[in-house]
C-alpha positions as CSV (number, residue, x, y, z in Angstrom):
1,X,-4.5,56.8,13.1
2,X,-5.7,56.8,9.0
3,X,-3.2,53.5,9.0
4,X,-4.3,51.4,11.4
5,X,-7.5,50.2,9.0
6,X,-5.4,49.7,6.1
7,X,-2.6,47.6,7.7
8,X,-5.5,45.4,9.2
9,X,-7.1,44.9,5.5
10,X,-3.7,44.4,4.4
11,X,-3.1,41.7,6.8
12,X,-6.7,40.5,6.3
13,X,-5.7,40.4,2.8
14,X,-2.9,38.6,3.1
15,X,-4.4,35.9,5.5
16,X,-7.3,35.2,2.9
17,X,-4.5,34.6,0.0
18,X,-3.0,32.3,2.3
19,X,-6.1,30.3,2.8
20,X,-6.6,30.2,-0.8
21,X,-3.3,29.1,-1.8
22,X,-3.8,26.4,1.1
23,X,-6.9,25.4,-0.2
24,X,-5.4,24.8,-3.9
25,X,-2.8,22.8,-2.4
26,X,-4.6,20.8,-0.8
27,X,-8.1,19.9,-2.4
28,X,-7.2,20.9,-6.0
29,X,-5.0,17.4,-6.2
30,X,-8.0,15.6,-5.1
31,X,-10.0,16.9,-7.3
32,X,-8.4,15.7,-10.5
33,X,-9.4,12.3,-12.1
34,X,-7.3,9.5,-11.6
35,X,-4.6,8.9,-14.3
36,X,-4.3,5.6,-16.5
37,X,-3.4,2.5,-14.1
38,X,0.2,2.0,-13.8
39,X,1.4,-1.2,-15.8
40,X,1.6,-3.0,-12.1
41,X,3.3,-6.3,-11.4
42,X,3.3,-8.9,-8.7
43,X,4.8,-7.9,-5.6
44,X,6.9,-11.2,-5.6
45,X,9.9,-12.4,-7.3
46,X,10.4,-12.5,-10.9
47,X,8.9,-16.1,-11.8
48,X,7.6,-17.4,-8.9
49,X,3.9,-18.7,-8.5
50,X,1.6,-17.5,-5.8
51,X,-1.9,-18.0,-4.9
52,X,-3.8,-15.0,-4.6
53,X,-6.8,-15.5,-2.8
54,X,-9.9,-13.9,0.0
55,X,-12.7,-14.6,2.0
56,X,-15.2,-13.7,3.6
57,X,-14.8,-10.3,5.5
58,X,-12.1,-9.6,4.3
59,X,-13.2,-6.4,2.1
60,X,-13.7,-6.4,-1.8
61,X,-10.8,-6.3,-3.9
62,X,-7.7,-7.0,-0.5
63,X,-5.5,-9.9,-1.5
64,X,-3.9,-12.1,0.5
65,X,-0.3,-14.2,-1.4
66,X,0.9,-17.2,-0.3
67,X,3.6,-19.1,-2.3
68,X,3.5,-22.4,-4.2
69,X,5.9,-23.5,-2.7
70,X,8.4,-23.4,0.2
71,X,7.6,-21.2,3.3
72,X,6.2,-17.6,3.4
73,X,8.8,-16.2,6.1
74,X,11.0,-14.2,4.8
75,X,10.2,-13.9,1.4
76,X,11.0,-10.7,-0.5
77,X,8.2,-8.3,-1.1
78,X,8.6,-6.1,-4.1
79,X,6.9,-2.5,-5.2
80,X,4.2,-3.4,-8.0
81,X,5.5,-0.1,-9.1
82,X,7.9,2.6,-9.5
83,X,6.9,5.6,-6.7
84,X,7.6,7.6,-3.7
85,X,7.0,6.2,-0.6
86,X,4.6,7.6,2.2
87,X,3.8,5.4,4.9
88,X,6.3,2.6,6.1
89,X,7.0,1.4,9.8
90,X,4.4,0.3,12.3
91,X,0.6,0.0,11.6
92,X,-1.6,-1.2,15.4
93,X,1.0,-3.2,17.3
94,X,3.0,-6.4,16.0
95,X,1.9,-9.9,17.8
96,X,4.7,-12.5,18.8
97,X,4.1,-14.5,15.0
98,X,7.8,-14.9,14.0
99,X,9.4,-17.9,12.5
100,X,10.5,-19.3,15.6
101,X,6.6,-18.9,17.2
102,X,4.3,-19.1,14.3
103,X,1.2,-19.9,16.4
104,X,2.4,-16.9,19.4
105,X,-0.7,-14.8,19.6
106,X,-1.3,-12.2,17.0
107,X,-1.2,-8.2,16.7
108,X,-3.7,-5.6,15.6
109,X,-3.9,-3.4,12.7
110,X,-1.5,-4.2,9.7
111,X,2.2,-4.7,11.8
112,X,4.8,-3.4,9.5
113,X,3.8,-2.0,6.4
114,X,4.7,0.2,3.4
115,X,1.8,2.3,1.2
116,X,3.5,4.0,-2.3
117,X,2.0,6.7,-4.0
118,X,2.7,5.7,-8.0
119,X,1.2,9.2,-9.1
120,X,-2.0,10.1,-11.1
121,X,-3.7,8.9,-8.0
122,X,-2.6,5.6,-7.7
123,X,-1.3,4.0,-4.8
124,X,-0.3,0.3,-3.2
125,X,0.3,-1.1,0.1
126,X,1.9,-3.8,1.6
127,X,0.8,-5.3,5.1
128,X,2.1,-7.8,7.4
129,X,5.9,-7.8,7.1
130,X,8.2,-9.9,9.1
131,X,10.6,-7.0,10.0
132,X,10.6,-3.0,9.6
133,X,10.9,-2.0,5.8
134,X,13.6,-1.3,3.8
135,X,12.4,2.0,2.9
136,X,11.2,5.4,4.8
137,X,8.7,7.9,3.5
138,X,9.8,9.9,1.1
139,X,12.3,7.7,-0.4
140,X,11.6,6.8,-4.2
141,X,11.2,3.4,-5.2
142,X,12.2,1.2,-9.0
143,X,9.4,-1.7,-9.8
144,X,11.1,-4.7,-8.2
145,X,12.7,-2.9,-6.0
146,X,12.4,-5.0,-2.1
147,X,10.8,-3.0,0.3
148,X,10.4,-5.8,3.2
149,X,9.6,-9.0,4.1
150,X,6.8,-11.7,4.0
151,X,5.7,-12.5,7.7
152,X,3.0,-12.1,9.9
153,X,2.7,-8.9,12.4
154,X,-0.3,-7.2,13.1
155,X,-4.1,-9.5,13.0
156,X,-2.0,-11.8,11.2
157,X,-3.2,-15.8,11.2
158,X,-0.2,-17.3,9.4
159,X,2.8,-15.7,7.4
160,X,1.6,-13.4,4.1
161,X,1.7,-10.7,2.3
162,X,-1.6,-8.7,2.0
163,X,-1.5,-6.4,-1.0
164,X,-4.2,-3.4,-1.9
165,X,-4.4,-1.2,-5.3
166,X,-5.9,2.0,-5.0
167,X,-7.2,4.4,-7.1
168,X,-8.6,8.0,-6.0
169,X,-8.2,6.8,-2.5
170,X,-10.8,3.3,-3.3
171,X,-9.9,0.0,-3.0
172,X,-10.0,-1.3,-7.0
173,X,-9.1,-4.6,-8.3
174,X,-5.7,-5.1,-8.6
175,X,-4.3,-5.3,-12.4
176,X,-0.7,-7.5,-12.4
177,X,1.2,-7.5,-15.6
178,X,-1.9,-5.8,-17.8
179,X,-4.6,-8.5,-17.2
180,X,-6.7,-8.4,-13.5
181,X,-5.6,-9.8,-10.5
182,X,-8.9,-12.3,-10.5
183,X,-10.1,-11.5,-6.7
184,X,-12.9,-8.8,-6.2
185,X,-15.3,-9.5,-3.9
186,X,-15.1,-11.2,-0.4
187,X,-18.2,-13.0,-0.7
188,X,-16.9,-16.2,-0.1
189,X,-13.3,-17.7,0.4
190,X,-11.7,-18.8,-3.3
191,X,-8.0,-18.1,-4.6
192,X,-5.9,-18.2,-8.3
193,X,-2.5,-18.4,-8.7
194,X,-0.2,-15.9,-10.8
195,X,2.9,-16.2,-12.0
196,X,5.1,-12.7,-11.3
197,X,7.1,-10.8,-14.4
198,X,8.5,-8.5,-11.9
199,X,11.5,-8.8,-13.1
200,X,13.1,-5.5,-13.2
């Protein structure tokens, strides 16, 4: 009978560590300030132009690319960065927007999509691809590496690539090539154009 207690304060014991070590795991990484931004590039091919542009409701610091030149469709989409990879496949449901239909009616949410985590609490994600990615969670990714395709699944109007940087889990002003990206608030509708040095 004198065991009974302690093997029940033992087990309490041990479910508290548990708890603790749980607790660490989780919360502890979250806690920790944000490293120094990764030296990001353009998601796009090494050389090409894009505009980069927003508007309005379209939250602060989202970009939406669209090429110089040629049609969207199809075109590569790169990582910014190198990272692990934890969310790729289908975001709300895709829409009928292919090549063959552009004007079919469109999707909800982001359609295929890719987030990476680049480490110190920095992250990137990809929306609107024509066709699953190229990559699965937990597979690790170079900068310039193609992880998908520029289309237009998902609330989609016309083929793009729309491109978040985030730090700490926030929405931040994306950086490309050490200078920034240029679009930060969604206030009204305006673009730039960049030229990508993803070039491997």
């Amino acid at each position: 009978m004198t065991g009974r207690p302690n093997r029940t304060a033992w087990m309490l014991g041990i479910g508290l560590a548990a708890v603790i070590v749980a607790t660490g795991v989780i919360v502890l990484p979250r806690l920790r300030p944000p490293g120094p931004r990764p030296a990001f590039q353009l998601p796009v091919t090494c050389e090409e132009t894009w505009v980069l542009g927003t508007y309005p409701g379209h939250d602060d610091f989202d970009i939406d690319f669209f090429p110089t030149s040629g049609q969207a469709w199809g075109r590569p989409v790169l990582a910014s960065f190198g990272g692990t990879v934890t969310e790729a496949g289908l975001n709300g449901t895709l829409g009928s927007r292919t090549p063959d239909n552009p004007k079919g009616p469109h999707g909800t949410g982001a359609g295929y999509w890719v987030k990476i985590d680049h480490g110190g609490r920095w992250e990137t994600v990809y929306l609107h691809l024509l066709e699953p990615p190229t990559v699965e969670p937990g597979d690790r990714v170079t900068i310039g590496q193609r992880i998908g395709s520029v289309g237009s699944t998902g609330k989609s109007g016309a083929p793009h690539l729309h491109y978040e940087q985030l730090r700490a889990g926030a929405k931040v002003e994306s950086h490309f090539d050490g200078a920034p990206a240029g679009i930060t608030s969604d206030d009204r509708e305006y673009s730039v154009e960049r030229t990508s040095r993803n070039c491997g």
